[in-house]
LUMTORKE-598396 format. One record per residue (C-alpha): residue in three letters; x, y, z. Coordinates in steps of 0.05 Angstrom, whole numbers, padded with zeros to 5 digits, always signed. Example, Ala and Ser with C-alpha at 12.3 -4.5 7.8 and 13.67 -1.06 7.14 Angstrom:
BEGIN
ALA+00246-00090+00156 SER+00273-00021+00143 
END
This chain:
BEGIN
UNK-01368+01044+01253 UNK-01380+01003+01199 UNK-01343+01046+01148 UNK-01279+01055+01203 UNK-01272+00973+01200 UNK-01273+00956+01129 UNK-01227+01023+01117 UNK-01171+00989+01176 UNK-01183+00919+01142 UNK-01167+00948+01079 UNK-01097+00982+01103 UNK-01083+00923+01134 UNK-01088+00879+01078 UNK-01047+00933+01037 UNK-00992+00938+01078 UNK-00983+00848+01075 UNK-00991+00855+01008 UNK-00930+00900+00997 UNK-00897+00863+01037 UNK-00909+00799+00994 UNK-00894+00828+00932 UNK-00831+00862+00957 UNK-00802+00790+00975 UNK-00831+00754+00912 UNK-00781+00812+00868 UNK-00721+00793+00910 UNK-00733+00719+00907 UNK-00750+00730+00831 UNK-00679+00772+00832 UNK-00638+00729+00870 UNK-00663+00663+00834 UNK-00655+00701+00772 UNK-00585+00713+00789 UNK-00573+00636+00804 UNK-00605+00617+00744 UNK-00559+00661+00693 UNK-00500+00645+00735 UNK-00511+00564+00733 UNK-00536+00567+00665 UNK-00501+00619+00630 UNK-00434+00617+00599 UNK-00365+00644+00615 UNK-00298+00663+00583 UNK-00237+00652+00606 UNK-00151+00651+00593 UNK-00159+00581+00561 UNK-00184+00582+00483 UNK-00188+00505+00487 UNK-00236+00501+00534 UNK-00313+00528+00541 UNK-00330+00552+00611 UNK-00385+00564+00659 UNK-00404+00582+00728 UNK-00404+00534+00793 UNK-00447+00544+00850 UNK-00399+00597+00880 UNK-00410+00646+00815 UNK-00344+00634+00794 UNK-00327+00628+00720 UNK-00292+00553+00717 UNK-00274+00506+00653 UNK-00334+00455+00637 UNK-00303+00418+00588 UNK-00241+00422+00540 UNK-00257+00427+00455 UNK-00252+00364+00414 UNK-00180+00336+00411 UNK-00157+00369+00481 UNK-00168+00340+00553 UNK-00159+00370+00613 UNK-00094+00362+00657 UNK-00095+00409+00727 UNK-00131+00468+00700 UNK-00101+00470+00626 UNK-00134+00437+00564 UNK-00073+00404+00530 UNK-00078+00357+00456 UNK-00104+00296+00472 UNK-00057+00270+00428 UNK+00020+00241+00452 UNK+00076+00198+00430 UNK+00087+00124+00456 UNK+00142+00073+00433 UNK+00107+00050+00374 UNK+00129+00087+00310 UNK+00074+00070+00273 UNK+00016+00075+00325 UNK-00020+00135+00346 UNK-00032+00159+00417 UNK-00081+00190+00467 UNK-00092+00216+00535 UNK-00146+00171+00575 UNK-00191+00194+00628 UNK-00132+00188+00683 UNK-00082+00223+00637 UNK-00047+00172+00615 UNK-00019+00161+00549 UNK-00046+00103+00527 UNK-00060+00078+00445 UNK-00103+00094+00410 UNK-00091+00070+00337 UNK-00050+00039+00284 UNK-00028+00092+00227 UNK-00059+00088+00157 UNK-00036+00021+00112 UNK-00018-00012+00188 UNK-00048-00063+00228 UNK-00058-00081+00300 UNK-00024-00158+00306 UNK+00005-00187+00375 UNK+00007-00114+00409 UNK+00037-00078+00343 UNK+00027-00045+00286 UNK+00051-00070+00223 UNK+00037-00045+00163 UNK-00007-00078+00107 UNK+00042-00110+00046 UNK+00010-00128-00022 UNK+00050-00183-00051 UNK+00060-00154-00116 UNK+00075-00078-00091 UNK+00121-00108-00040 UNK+00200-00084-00042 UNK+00262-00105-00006 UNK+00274-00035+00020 UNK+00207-00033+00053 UNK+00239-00081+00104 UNK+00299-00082+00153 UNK+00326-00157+00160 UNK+00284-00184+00102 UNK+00303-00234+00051 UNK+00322-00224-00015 UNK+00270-00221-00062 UNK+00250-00289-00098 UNK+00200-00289-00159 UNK+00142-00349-00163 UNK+00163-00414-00192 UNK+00115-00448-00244 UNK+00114-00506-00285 UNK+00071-00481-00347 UNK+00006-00456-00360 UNK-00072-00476-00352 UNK-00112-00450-00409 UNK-00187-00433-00413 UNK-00234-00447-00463 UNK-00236-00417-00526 UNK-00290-00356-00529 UNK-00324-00314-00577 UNK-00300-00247-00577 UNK-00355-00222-00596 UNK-00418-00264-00560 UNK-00368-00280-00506 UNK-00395-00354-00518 UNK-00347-00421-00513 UNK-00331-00442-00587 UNK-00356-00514-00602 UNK-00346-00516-00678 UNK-00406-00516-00696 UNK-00431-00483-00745 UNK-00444-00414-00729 UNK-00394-00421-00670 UNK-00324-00432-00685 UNK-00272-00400-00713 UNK-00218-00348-00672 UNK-00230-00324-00604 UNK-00196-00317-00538 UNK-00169-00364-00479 UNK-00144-00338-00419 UNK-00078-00366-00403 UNK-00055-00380-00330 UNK+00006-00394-00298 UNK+00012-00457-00254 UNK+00050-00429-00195 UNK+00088-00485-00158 UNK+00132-00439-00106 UNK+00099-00366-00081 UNK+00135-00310-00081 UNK+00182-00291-00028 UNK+00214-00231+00003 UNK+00180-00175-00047 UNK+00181-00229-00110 UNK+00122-00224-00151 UNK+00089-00283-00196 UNK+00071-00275-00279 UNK-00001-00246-00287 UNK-00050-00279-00312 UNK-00062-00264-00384 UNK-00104-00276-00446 UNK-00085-00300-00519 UNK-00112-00315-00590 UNK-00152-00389-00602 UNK-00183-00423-00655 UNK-00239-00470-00650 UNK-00238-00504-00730 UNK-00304-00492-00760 UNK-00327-00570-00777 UNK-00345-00589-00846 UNK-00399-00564-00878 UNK-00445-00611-00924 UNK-00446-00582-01002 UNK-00482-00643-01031 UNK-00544-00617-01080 UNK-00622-00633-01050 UNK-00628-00671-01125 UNK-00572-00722-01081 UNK-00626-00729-01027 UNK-00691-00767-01063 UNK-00753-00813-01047 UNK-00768-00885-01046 UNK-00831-00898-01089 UNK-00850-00935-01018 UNK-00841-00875-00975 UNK-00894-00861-00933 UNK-00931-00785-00927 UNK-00933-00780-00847 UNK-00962-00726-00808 UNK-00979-00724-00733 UNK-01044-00726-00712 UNK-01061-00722-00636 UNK-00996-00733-00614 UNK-01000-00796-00663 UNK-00952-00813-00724 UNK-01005-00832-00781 UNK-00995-00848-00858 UNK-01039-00796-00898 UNK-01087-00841-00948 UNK-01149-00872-00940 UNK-01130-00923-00893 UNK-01119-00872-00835 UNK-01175-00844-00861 UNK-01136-00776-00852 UNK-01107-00723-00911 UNK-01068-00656-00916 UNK-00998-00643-00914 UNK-00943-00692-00891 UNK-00870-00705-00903 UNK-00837-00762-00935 UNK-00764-00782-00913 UNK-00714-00775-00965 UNK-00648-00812-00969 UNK-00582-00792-00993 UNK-00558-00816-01056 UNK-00487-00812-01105 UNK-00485-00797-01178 UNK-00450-00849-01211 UNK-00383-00827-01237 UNK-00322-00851-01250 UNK-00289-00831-01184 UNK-00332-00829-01121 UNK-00285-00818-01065 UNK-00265-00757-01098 UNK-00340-00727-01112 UNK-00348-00753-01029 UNK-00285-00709-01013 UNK-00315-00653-01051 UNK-00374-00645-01020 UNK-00358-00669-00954 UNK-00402-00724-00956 UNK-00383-00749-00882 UNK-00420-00689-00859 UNK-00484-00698-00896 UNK-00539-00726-00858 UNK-00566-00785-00891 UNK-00639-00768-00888 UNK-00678-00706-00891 UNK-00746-00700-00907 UNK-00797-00671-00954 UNK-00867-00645-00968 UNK-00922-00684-00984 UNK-00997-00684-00986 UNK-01052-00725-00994 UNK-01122-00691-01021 UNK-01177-00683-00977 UNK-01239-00725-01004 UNK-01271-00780-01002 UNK-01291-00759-00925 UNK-01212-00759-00903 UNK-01202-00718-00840 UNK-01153-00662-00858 UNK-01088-00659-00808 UNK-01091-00588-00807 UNK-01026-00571-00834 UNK-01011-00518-00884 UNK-00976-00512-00954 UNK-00899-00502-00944 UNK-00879-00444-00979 UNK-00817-00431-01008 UNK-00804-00359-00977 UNK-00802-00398-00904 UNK-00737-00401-00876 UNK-00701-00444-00820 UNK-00707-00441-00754 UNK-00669-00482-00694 UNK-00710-00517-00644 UNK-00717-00489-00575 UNK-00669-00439-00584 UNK-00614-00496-00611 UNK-00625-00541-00560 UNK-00589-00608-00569 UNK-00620-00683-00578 UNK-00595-00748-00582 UNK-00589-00771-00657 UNK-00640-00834-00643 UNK-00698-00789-00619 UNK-00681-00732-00670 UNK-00690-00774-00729 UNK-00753-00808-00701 UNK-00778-00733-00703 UNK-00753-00729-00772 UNK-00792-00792-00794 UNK-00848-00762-00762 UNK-00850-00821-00701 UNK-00845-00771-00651 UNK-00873-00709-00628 UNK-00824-00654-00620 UNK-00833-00654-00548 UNK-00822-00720-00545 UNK-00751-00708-00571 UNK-00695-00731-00516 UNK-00646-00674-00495 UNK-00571-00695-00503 UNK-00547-00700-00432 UNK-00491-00639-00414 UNK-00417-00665-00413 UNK-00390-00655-00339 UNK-00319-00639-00337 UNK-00297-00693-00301 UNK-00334-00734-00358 UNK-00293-00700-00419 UNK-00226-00708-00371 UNK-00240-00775-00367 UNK-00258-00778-00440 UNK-00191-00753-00454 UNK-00225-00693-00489 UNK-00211-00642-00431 UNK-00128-00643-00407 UNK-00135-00633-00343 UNK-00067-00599-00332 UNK-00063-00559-00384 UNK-00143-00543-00400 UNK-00134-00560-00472 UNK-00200-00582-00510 UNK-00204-00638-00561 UNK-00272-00617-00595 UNK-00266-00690-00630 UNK-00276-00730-00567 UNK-00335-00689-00544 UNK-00401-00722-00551 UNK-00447-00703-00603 UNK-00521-00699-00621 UNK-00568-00669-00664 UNK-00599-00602-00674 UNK-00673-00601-00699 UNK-00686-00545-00752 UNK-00761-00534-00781 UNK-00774-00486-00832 UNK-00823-00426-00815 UNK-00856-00372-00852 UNK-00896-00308-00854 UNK-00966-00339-00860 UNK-00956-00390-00795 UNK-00902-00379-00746 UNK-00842-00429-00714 UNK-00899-00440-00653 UNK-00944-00451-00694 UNK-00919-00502-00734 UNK-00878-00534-00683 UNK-00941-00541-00637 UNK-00979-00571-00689 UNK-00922-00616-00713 UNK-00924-00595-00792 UNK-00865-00559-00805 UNK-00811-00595-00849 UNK-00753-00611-00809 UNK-00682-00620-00821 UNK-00620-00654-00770 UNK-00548-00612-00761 UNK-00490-00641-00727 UNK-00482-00609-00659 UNK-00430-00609-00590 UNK-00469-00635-00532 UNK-00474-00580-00471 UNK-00425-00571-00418 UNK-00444-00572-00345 UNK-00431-00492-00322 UNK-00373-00517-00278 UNK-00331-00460-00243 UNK-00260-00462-00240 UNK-00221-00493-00177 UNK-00175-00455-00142 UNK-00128-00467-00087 UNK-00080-00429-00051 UNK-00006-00438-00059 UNK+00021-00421+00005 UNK+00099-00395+00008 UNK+00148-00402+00064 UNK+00143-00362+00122 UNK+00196-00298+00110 UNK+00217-00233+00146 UNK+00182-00175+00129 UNK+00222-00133+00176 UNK+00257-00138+00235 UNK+00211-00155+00299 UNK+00153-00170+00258 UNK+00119-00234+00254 UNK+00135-00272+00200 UNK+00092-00277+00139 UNK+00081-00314+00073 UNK+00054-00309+00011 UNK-00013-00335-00016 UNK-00022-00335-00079 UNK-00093-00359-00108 UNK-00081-00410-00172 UNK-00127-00440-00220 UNK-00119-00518-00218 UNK-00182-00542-00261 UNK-00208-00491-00308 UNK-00285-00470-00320 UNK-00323-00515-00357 UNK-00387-00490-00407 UNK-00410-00419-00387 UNK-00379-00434-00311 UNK-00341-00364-00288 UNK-00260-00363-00257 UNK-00249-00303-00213 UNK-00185-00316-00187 UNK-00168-00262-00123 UNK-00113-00217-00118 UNK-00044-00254-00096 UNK-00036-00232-00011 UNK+00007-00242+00052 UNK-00025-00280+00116 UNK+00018-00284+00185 UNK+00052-00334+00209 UNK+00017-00348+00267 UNK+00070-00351+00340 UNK+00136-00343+00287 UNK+00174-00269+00280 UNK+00238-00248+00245 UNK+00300-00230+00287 UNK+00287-00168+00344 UNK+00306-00095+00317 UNK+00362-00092+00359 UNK+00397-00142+00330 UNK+00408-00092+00277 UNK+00421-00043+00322 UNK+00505-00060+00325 UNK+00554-00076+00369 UNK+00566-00042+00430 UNK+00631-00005+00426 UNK+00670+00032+00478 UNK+00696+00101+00478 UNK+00763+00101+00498 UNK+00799+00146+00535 UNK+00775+00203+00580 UNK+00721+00221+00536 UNK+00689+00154+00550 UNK+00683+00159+00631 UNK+00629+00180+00671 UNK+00611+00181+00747 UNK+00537+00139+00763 UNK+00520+00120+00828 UNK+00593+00142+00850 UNK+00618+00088+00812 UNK+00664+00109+00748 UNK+00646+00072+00691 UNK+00667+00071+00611 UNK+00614+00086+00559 UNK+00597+00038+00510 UNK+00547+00067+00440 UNK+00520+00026+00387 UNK+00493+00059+00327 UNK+00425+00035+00337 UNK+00361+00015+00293 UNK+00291+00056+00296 UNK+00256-00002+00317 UNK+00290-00017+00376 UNK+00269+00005+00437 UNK+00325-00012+00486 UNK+00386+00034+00498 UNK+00436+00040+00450 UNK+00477+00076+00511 UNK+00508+00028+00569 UNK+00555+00044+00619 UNK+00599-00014+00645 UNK+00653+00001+00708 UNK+00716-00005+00682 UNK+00786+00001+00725 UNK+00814+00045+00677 UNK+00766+00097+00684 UNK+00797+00111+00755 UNK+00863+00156+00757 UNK+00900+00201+00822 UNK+00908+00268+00814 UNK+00934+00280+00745 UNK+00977+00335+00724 UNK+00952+00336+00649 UNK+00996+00399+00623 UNK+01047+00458+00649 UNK+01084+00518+00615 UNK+01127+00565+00652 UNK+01158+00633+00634 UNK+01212+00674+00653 UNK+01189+00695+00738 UNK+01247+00746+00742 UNK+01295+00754+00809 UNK+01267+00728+00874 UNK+01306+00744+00939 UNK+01298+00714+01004 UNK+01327+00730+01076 UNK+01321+00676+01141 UNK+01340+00697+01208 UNK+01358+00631+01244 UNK+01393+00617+01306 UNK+01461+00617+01292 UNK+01462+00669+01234 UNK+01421+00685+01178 UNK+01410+00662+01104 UNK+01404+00708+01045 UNK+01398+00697+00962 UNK+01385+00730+00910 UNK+01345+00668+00855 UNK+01336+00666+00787 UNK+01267+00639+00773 UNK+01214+00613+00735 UNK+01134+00624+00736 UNK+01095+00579+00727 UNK+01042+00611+00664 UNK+00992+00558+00661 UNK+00977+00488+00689 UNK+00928+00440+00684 UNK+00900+00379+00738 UNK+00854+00328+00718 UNK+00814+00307+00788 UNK+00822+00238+00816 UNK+00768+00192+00802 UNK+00751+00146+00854 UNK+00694+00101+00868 UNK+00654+00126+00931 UNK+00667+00199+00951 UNK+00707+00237+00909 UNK+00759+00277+00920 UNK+00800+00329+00896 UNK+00881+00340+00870 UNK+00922+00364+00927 UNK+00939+00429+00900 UNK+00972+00493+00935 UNK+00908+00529+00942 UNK+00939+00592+00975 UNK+00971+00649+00946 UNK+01025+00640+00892 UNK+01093+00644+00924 UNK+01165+00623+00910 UNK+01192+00558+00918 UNK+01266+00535+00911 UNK+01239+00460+00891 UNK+01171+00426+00863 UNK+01153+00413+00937 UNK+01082+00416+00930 UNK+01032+00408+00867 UNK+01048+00482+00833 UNK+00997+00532+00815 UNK+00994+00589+00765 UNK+01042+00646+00787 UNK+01080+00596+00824 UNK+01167+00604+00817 UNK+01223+00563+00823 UNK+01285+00563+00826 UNK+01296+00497+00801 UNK+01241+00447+00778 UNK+01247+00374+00769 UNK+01190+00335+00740 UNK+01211+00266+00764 UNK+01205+00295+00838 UNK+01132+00313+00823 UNK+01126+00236+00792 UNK+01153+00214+00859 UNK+01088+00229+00900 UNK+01041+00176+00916 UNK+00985+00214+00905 UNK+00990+00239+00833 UNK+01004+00218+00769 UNK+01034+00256+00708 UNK+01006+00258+00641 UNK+01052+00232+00579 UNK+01044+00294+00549 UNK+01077+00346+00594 UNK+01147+00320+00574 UNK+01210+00313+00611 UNK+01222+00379+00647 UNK+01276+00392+00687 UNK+01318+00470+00701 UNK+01346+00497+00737 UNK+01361+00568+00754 UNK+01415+00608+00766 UNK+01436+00634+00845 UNK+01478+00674+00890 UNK+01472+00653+00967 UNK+01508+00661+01032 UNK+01490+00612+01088 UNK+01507+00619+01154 UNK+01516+00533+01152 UNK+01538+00494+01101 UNK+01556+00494+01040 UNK+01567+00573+01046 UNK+01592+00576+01116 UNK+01582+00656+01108 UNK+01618+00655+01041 UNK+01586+00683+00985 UNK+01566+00626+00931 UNK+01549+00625+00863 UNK+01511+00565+00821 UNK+01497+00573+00757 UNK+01437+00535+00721 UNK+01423+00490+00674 UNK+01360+00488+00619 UNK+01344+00554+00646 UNK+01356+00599+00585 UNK+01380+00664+00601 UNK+01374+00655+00676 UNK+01424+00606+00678 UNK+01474+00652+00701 UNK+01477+00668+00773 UNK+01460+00742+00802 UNK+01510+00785+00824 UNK+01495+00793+00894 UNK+01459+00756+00949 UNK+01436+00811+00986 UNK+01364+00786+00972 UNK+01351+00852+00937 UNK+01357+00891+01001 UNK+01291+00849+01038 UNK+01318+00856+01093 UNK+01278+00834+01144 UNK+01222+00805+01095 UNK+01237+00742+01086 UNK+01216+00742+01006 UNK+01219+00790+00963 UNK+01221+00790+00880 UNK+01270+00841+00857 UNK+01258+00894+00818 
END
């Protein structure tokens, strides 16, 4: 028994567990399914477009490719044309062309796109309604100062720096271009800053009081070598410039530019170290030492440089010569303001400090310890590093094309020039709009409205007949260069416009009456062609009263004739007589008529046989022979044979 129930517990729990895994494969299927149809991809008619599956399974557009957007079920350019030439355009999320972007070398300004104009690149035919072009109007030239070419330093004259170089030159623009003009670049040119006189004297002119003093510096301190200072070693005595007498001094000055010789310079001395002096701790000069300039050329003021020479002073006790401002040489009359020329004369001056220097004990050295022998040059004081001014020169507000907002020229011009090492970038001459100002619309360009005259110039709107009027238009205007105005003479009646006839043969025609009968035989003429321009009416229109029916004969123009119509006789002047048509000037003056042979039973016959000939009937003037009416009998018409 025990076996039986574990062996029925075990089917039993077989049988569920098919049962589960059977509906775990079909929900794995099914969701399977779902998944690949919600997550896979799809192809379909449109190549602009990627696709995928919706809920239903079917294969539907997700999106559209770059550059396309979906209108109904169709991916179409997102790209479309508006009324701005020079704009581009797109389709928005409602599908609506709306902007999207000014074209290359154009601007968005005020709602339009105009296109970006360099002053000097600018032409009159890049415009429509602009002004003639007009060139920049100065009144001379700024110059800069005069530069090395090679250091790219300002030339002072001094020695070492002077001589040629270059300047720029710039014009001083009064009045901007205008209209396209363009202004005179700024250029460069040749200078020359004179190279100042250079003392020739001989040292033998230079020579030394027996009283002169052998100073050195000790501890900061001026003190006289010798046994009173207690201190020896090597010093410098001043020496003072003398002239050889000679018969003619001025000359011998002239000759050795004696006006630019300093009158002091100094020399080596010593004093020997014993007795107990204290040496100063300065070395021999030697004569293979060479010159050197002070902190790197630095100027001083002549008072302290000589106290250095005479040993007073330390070196760094020496005053720097203060830098010339610009405004300071303008008002020194050494700087033109308006024209930037330099008048080296009027510039300040000072002194460079030179001290000899050698192999054995360098300039530090000997500068530090205040031994080396030192000599004074003539030197330009320093310029303040001043940039150059500028300031715009604004033009007159101009048209740069029909439409467009106005604009003017700005062109960027020097006014004070750099001063010492101070820089001049000048920018590039542009155009700025005129701010709530723009040139005359497009469409005054656009012409006159004109009419065309005659037929060709009607037309029917809104059942009213009006005359066409065409201008010839400008590509930046957007209103109609069509307009239709109503005009009276655009309305006619029915208009016979043309009518040729040829020879229609014999008609004959028999009437039974009361009281007899009438019979002819008619020489007539068909009508070939004809031609009816339809009233024109305002309201409903209508049409020409034509015969509509079936061409038949006639014995006058009763009614408007048709092609295949005959007559006997035709007079234009009866068809002129109707009230409700009108005949063109062009069909002429026709009038025939043809040939006949009658017999009436009334008057005029009275049963006799009759004859009329015609007139302007050609070879059917002449009447028929008979008027039997070609044997109809009883048909009432009949054309003979």
């Amino acid at each position: 028994m025990q076996v039986k129930k574990i062996y029925y517990y075990h089917n039993r729990m077989s049988q569920g567990a098919t049962i589960s895994i059977m509906m775990i494969m079909v929900m794995v299927v099914v969701g399977l399914g779902i998944y690949l149809m919600n997550a896979g991809t799809c192809s379909g008619p449109d190549s602009n477009a990627s696709y995928k599956y919706n809920d239903e399974g079917e294969c539907v557009i997700d999106k559209c490719n770059a550059g396309y957007v979906l209108e109904g079920n169709v991916c179409i350019t997102d790209s479309c044309s508006g009324p701005d030439l020079n704009a581009s355009y797109k389709y928005n999320d409602d599908g609506d062309c709306v902007f999207d972007e000014c074209n290359e070398e154009f601007f968005l300004q005020d709602g339009l796109c105009l296109r970006r104009l360099d002053v000097n690149a600018r032409n009159s035919e890049n415009f429509s309604g602009g002004g003639v072009p007009v060139n920049c109007e100065i009144d001379g030239y700024t110059f800069g100062q005069c530069k090395s070419t090679e250091t790219g330093e300002v030339l002072t004259g001094d020695q070492g720096n002077c001589g040629i170089g270059t300047r720029g030159k710039y014009p001083n623009v009064t009045i901007g271009a205008t209209g396209g003009g363009t202004c005179e670049a700024d250029t460069t040119e040749d200078c020359e800053v004179p190279c100042r006189d250079v003392c020739t004297a001989p040292d033998d002119l230079w020579v030394t009081d027996d009283n002169a003093e052998c100073r050195a510096i000790r501890n900061g301190q001026s003190v006289v070598l010798g046994s009173e200072s207690g201190y020896c070693g090597q010093g410098t005595k001043v020496k003072t410039l003398t002239l050889p007498e000679t018969t003619n001094v001025e000359e011998y000055k002239t000759s050795i530019n004696f006006s630019s010789c300093e009158p002091e310079k100094v020399e080596a001395c010593s004093v020997p170290c014993e007795n107990n002096l204290v040496d100063v701790g300065c070395p021999t000069s030697l004569n293979s030492w060479d010159w050197v300039y002070a902190n790197n050329g630095a100027v001083y003021t002549e008072e302290s440089a000589k106290q250095v020479i005479n040993r007073q002073i330390t070196f760094d006790e020496a005053v720097p010569m203060p830098a010339v401002s610009r405004e300071y040489a303008i008002n020194l009359d050494a700087l033109d303001e308006a024209t930037g020329e330099i008048n080296e004369d009027k510039i300040p001056k000072g002194k460079k400090i030179k001290f000899k220097a050698g192999e054995n004990h360098s300039y530090d050295y000997l500068t530090e310890q205040n031994c080396s022998i030192v000599e004074l040059e003539d030197a330009q004081a320093p310029r303040v590093k001043t940039d150059c001014v500028i300031e715009d020169v604004v033009g007159q507000c101009q048209s740069v094309g029909c439409g467009q907002p106005l604009e003017r020229t700005i062109t960027p011009t020097m006014t004070k020039p750099t001063w010492g090492d101070g820089v001049c970038n000048i920018p590039t001459a542009g155009t700025e709009v005129c701010q709530g100002q723009y040139a005359k619309s497009c469409c005054s360009f656009a012409g006159d409205f004109t009419a065309i005259t005659g037929d060709e110039g009607c037309f029917l709107e809104e059942n009213i007949w009006k005359r066409k009027y065409t201008r010839t238009g400008h590509p930046g205007c957007y209103e109609p260069d069509v307009e239709l105005k109503a005009d009276p003479s655009c309305n006619r009646k029915c208009t016979l416009k043309s009518i040729e006839f040829e020879s229609g043969g014999t008609v004959g025609t028999y009437y039974s009456r009361i009281g007899g009968t009438s019979q002819s035989t008619n020489q007539a003429k068909k009508v070939k062609s004809v031609e009816y321009l339809e009233p024109r009416v305002n309201g409903t229109q209508k049409t020409c009263p034509y015969n509509s029916g079936i061409a038949t004969y006639y014995r006058d123009a009763v009614l408007l004739p048709q092609v295949g119509d005959r007559f006997n006789r035709f007079n234009i002047e009866t068809v002129k007589s109707r009230n409700d048509l009108t005949v063109h000037e062009d069909v002429g003056d026709i009038n025939f008529s043809c040939g006949r042979t009658y017999k009436h039973h009334g008057p005029p016959s009275n049963n006799v046989e009759k004859k009329d000939d015609g007139t302007n009937c050609g070879d059917q003037d002449t009447a028929p022979a008979k008027y039997d009416s070609c044997n109809s009998k009883p048909t009432s018409q009949k054309i003979c044979p």
